[in-house]
NUTIPA-189196 format. One line per field, with one value per residue (C-alpha): x, y, z; residue number from 1. Coordinates in Angstrom, 1 decimal. Layout:
<rs>
xx X:...
yy Y:...
zz Z:...
pos NUM:...
</rs>
This chain:
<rs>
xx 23.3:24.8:23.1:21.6:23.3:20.5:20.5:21.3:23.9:21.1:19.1:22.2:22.6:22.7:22.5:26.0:27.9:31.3:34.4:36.3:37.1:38.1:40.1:38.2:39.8:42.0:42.0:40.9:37.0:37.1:36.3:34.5:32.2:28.8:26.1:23.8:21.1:22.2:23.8:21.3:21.7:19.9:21.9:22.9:21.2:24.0:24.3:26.2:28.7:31.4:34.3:33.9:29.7:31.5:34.1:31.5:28.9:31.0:32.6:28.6:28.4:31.4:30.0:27.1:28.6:29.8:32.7:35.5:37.6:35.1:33.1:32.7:31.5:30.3:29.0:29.1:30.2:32.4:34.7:34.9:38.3:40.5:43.0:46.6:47.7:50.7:49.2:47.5:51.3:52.4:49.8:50.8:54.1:52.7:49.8:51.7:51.9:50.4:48.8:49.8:54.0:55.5:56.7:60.5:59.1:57.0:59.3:58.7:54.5:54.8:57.3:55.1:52.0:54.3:55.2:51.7:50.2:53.2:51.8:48.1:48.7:51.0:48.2:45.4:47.5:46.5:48.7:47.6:46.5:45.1:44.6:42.6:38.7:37.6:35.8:34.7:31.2:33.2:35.5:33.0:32.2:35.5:36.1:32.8:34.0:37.0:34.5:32.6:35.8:37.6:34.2:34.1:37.4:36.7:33.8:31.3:29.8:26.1:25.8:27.4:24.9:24.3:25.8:25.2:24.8:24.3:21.3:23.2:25.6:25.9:23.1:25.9:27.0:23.6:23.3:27.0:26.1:23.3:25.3:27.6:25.5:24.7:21.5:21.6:20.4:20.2:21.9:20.2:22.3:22.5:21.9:25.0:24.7:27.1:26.3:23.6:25.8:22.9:21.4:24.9:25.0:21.9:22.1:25.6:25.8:26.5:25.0:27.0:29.2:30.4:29.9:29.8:31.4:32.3:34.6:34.3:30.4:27.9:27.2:30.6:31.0:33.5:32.7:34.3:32.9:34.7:36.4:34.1:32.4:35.4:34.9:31.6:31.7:34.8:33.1:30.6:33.2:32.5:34.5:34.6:34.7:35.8:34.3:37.4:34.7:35.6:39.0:39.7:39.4:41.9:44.5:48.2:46.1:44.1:44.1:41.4:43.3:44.1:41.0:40.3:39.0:39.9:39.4:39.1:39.0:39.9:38.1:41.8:39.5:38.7:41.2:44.1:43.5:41.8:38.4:35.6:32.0:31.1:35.2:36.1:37.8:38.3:39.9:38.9:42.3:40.8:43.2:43.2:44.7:46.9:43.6:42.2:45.4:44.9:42.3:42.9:42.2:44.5:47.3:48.8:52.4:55.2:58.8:60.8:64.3:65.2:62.3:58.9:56.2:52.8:52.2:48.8:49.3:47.2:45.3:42.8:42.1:38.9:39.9:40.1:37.5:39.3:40.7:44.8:45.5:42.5:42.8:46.4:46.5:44.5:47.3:49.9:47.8:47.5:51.5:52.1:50.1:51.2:54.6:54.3:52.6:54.5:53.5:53.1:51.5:48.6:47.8:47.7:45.6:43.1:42.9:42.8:39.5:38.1:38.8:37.0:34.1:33.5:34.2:31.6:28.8:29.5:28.6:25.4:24.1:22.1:20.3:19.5:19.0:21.9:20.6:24.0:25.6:28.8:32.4:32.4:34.9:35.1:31.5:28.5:24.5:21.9:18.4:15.6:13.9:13.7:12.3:8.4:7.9:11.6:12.8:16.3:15.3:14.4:18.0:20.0:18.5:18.6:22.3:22.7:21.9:25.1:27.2:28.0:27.4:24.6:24.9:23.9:20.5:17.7:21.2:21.5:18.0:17.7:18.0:14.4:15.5:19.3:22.1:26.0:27.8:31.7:33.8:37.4:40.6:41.5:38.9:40.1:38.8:36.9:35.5:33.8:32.6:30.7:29.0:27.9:26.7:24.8:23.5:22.4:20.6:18.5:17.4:16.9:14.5:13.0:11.9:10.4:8.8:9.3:6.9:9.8:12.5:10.0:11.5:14.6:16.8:16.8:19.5:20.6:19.1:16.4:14.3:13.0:11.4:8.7:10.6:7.8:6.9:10.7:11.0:7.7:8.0:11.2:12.0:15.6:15.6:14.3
yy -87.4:-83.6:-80.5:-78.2:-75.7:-73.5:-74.9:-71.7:-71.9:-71.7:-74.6:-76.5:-75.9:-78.6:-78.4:-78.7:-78.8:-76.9:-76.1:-75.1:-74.7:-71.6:-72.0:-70.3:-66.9:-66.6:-62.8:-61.5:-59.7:-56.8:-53.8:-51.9:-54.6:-53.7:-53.7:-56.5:-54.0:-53.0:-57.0:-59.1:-62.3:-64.1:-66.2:-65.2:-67.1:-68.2:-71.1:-74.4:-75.8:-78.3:-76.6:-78.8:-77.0:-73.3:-74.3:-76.4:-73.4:-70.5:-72.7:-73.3:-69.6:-68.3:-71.0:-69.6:-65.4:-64.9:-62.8:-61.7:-65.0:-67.1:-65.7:-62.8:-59.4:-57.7:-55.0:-51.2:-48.1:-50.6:-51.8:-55.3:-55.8:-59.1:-57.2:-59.1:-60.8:-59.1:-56.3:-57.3:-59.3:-55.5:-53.8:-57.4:-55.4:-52.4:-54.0:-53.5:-49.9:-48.2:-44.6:-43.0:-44.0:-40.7:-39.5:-40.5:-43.7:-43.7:-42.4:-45.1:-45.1:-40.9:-41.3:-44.0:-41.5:-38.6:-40.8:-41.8:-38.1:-37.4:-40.3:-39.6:-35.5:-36.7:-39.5:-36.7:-33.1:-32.0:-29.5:-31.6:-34.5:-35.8:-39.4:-38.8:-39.5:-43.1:-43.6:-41.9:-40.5:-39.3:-38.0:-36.1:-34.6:-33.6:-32.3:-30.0:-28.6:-27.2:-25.5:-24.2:-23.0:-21.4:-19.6:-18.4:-17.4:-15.0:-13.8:-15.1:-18.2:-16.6:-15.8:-19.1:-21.8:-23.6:-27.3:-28.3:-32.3:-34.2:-36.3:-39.5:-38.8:-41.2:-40.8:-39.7:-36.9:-34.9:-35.9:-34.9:-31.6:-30.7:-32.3:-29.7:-26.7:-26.6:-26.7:-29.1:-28.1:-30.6:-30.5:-32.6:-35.1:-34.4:-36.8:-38.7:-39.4:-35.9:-33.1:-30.8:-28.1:-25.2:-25.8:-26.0:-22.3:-21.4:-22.6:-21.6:-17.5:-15.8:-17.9:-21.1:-22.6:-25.4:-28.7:-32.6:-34.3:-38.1:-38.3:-40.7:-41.0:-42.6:-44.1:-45.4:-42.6:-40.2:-36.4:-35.0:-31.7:-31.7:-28.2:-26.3:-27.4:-26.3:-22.8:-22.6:-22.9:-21.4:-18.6:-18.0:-18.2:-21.7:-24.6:-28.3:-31.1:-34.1:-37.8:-40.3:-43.2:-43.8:-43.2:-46.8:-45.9:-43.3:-44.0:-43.1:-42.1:-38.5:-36.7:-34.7:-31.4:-31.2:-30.9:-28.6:-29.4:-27.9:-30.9:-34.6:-37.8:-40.7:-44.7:-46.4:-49.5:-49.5:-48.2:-49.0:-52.7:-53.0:-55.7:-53.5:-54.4:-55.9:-56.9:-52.8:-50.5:-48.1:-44.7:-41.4:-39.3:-36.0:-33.8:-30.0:-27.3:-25.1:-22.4:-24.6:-26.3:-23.9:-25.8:-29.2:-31.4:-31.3:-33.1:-33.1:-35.5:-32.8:-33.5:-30.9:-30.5:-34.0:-36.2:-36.3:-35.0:-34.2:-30.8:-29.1:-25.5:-24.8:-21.2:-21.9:-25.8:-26.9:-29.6:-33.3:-35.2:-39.0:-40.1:-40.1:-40.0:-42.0:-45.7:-46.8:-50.0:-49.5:-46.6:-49.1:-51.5:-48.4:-47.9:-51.6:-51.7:-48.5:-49.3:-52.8:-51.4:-48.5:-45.9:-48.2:-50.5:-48.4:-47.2:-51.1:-51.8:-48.9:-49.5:-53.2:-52.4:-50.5:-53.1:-55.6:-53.3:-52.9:-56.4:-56.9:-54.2:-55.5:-59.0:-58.0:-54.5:-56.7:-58.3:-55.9:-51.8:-50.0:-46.1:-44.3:-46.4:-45.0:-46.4:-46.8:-46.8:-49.4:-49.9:-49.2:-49.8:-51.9:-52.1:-55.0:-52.0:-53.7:-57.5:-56.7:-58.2:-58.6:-56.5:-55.6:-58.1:-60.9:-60.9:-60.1:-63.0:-65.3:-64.6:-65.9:-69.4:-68.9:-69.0:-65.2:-62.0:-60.0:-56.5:-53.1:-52.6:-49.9:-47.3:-44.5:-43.6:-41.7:-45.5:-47.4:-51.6:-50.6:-52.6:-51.1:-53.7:-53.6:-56.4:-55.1:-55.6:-59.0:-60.6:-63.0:-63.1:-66.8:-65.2:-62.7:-64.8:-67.3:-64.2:-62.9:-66.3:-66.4:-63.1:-64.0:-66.9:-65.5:-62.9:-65.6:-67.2:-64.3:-64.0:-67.2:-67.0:-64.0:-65.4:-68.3:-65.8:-65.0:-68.2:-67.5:-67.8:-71.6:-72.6:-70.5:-71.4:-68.8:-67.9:-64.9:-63.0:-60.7:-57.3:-55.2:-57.4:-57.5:-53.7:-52.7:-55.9:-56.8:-59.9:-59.9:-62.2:-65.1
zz 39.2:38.8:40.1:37.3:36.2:37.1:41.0:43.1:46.0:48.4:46.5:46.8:50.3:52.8:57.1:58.3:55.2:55.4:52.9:55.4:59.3:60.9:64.2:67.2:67.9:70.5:71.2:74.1:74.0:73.0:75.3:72.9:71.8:70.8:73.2:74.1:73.4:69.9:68.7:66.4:67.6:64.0:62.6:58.7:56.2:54.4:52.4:53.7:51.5:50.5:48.9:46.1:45.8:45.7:43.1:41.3:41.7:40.3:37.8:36.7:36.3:34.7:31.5:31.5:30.9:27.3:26.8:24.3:25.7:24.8:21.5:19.0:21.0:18.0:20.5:18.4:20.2:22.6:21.4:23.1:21.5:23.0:25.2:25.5:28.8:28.7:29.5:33.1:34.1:33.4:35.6:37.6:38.7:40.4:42.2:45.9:45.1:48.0:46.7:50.4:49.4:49.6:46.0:46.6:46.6:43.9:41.3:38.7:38.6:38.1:35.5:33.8:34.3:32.5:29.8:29.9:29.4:26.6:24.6:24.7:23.8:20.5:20.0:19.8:19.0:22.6:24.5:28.3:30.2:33.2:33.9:36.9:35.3:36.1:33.0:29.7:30.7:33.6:31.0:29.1:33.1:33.2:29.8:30.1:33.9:31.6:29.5:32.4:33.9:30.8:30.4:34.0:33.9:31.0:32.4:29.7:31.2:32.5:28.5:27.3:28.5:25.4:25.0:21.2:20.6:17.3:17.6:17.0:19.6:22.7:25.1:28.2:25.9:27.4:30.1:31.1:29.6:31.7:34.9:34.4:34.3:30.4:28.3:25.4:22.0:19.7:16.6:13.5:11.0:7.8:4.7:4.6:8.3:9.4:11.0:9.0:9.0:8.4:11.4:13.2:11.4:12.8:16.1:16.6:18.5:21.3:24.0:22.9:25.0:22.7:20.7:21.7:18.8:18.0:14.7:13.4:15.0:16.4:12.7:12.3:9.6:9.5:9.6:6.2:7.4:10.2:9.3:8.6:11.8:13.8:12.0:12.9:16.5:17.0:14.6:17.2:20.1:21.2:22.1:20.4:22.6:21.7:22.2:22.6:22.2:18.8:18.3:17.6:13.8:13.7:16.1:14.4:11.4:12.3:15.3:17.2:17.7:14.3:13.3:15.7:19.1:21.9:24.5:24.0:26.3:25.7:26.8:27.8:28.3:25.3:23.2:24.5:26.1:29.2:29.9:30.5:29.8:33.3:33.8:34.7:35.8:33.2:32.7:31.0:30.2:29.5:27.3:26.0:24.5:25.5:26.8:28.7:30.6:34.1:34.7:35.2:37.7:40.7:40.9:37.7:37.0:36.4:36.0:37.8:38.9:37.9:39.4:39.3:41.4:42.0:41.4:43.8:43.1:40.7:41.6:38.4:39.0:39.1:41.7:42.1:40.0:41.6:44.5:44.4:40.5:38.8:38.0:38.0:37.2:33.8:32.9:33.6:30.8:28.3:28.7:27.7:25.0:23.6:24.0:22.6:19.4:18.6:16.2:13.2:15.3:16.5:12.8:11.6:14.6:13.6:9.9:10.4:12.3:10.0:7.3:9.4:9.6:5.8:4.7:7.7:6.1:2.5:3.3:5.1:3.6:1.0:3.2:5.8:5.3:5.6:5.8:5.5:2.3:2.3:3.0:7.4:9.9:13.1:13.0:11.3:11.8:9.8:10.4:9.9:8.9:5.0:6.5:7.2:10.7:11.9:15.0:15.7:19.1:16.6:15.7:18.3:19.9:17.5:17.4:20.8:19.2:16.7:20.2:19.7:21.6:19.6:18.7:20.1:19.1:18.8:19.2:17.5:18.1:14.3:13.0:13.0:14.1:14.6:15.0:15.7:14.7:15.9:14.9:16.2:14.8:17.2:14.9:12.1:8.6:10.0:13.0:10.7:8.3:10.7:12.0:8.4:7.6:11.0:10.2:6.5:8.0:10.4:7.5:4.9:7.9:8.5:5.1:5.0:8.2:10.5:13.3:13.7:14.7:18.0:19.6:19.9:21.8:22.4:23.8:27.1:30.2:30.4:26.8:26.1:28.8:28.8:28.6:29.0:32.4:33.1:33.6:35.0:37.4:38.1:39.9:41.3:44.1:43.0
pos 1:2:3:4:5:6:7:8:9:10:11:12:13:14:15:16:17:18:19:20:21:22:23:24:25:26:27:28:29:30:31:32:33:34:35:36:37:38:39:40:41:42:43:44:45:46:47:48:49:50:51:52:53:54:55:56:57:58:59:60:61:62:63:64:65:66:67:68:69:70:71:72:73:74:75:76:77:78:79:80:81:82:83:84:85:86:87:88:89:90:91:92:93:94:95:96:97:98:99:100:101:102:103:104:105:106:107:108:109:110:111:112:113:114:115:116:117:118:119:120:121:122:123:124:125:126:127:128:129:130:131:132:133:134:135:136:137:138:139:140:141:142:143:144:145:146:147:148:149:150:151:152:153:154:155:156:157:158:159:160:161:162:163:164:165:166:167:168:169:170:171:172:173:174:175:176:177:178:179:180:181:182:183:184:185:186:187:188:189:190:191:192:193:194:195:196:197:198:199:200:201:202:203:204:205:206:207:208:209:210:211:212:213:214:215:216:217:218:219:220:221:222:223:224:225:226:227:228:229:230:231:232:233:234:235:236:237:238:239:240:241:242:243:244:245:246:247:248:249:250:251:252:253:254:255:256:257:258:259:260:261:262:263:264:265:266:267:268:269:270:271:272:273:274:275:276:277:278:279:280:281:282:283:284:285:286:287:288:289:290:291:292:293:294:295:296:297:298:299:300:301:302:303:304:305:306:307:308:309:310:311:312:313:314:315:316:317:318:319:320:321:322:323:324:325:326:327:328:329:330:331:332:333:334:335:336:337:338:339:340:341:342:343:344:345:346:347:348:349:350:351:352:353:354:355:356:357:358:359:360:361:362:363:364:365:366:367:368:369:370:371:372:373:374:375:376:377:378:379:380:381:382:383:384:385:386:387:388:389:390:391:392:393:394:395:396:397:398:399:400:401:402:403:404:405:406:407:408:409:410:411:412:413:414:415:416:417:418:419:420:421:422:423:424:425:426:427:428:429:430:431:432:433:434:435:436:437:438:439:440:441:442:443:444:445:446:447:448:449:450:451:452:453:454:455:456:457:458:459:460:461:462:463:464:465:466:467:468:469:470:471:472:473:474:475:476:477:478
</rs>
């Protein structure tokens, strides 16, 4: 009779059971050993195995996780994209690379992180990069420490102290602000789901240090106002940061410095093909203009006197943010996928995403509330909001019983029952349409009987738990 799937490795354990035998060890004792005093002489409570449990056991867990490999990932503002295995064999190549080589010997990694920084400045009309930022809140950190600096340098930062941020913008967005030193004002959306551009007006002045800005945003729409926002904080003697977490709708198409901001980073695990989303590491290229270029992170990739090198003299630097030069390996993935697609290849890839995202929205917007109805990019939101009864939980979870991923919900917080829906451009036209008929049904349930959609989900191992309980009470040991 087979274990359950829900049989832990300790539940499976068994007295004297062993996967494998490790010879005694024939070194001498060591003269430093620990004390008798200070040794615990317990025995670990680990659990005793066959080799055939631990393969059995972990196989038993990777079917029970749900991921891009296996099912749509439909998750907004993440772009849970299927990232090619040509790609990882690339990154394969350089995993021996030790970070300590001197640079003679590491000619080949710098020259890839050159060609690296070239591609991401043309990709978003910035001046500079650095590669070093593990990920993109750490990004944003980054970016806003450029700010600070620029700022200090000129002698204005005790006056500019002011950090303004859209109300739909991600939640890291503040709370990078105020890590580095900056007080968030918050900007309201407007109508069509942009920036309210009279408050930006009116909120804009002497103490303001700059603007946090998605394009397209939070929403999934894009910000037609975008100039005149430019011309507003830069009016006012501000600076426009840039949000990288959405450039998947405009790659090869628009790019952020030409419409005016000063310093961008970018989500290369997201963007530009690498698992994230549990399966990590990422990366957060930060990039800027010109101004703002003395004070990147230390080292930056230079190519000087016919080789490449790691230049540390920079009087203006506002020091290492990463250890070494960030996240190699997910660079290396980055590289291969940019070099695979080319520059036609990255605009197909971006429009074909936001194609995906309106046949998406068109096939659903009837059925649920759409509060923004206008044309979207990569993603956009719905609500339950029109469905008396029905939470944005209801469906998520009911999903789950389609054998998809569900949604972001209850994100952007200006939506009442959102859902950010994402379908990616790796999806096929079938893919999409299983999920809109998923979706359809669990509305057309809900309207019969909204009390029904409480059940789900059904069938995964655990149901729904008591969330409230769950957080207040948390049980992670058992």
């Amino acid at each position: 009779m087979s274990r359950s799937v829900l049989e832990t490795c300790f539940e499976m354990s068994r007295p004297g059971r062993r996967g494998a035998d490790v010879p005694a060890c024939e070194a001498p004792p060591c003269p430093y050993a620990i004390p008798q005093g200070m040794r615990d002489e317990t025995p670990l409570a680990l659990p005793e195995l066959s080799e055939v449990d631990v393969v059995r056991h972990y196989t038993a867990l990777s079917r029970r996780n749900h991921g891009v490999d296996n099912g749509f990932y439909p998750l907004g503002s993440c772009t849970m994209k299927y990232n090619p295995r040509m790609n990882e064999q690339a990154a394969s190549y350089f995993a021996k690379l030790h970070p300590l080589l001197s640079q003679k010997d590491m000619q080949g990694a710098l020259h890839l992180c050159y060609d690296l920084q070239n591609a991401l400045c043309e990709i978003t009309g910035m001046d500079a990069m650095t590669l070093q930022p593990a990920a993109g809140a750490h990004g944003e950190l980054t970016g806003l420490l450029l700010i600070r600096a620029y700022f200090q340098k000129r002698g204005e930062l005790a006056q500019r102290r002011k950090m303004l941020v859209p109300d739909s913008a991600h939640g890291t967005n503040p709370a990078s602000a105020a890590m580095a030193g900056f007080t968030v004002a918050v900007v309201p959306s407007a109508p069509d789901g942009g920036v309210d551009l009279e408050a930006l007006r009116a909120m804009a002045g002497p103490d303001t240090a700059g603007l946090m800005l998605t394009n397209p945003n939070t929403l999934g729409l894009f910000e037609r106002n975008i100039e005149a926002v430019a011309e507003i904080v830069h009016g006012a003697g501000g600076l426009l940061y840039y949000d990288g977490a959405n450039l998947n709708a405009v790659m090869g198409i628009s790019r952020p410095g030409d419409m005016g901001f000063d310093v961008v980073h970018l989500n290369l695990h997201k963007s530009f093909s690498t698992p994230h989303g549990g399966g990590g590491p990422g990366a957060g290229p930060v990039g800027c203009k010109q101004a703002l270029a003395p004070f990147l992170p230390r080292p930056t990739v230079t190519y000087e006197g016919g080789r490449y090198t790691l230049k540390m003299d920079l009087p203006d630097t506002i020091g290492k943010v990463r250890a070494f030069y960030g996240n190699f390996g997910v660079c290396v993935k980055a590289m291969a996928y940019l070099l695979k697609l080319g520059c036609d290849g990255l605009r197909q890839a971006s429009e074909t995403a936001v194609l995906n995202a309106n046949y998406v929205m068109a096939r659903l917007k009837h059925a649920y509330r759409v509060d923004f109805d206008r044309p979207c990019m990569h993603e956009f939101v719905l609500s339950t909001a029109n469905i008396h009864g029905l939470t944005a939980t209801d469906v998520a979870k009911g999903i789950i019983d389609h054998g998809m991923h569900p949604p972001t919900v209850y994100f952007p917080l200006i939506v009442h029952e959102a859902m950010m829906i994402e379908p990616t451009e790796t999806e096929g036209k079938e893919t999409l349409d299983a999920f809109c008929d998923a979706m359809l049904a669990l509305a057309a349930e809900a309207r019969e009987d909204v009390a029904a959609l409480s059940r789900y989900p059904v069938t995964t191992p655990c149901g729904r738990p008591d969330q409230t309980l769950a957080a207040r009470k948390p049980k992670v040991r058992d």
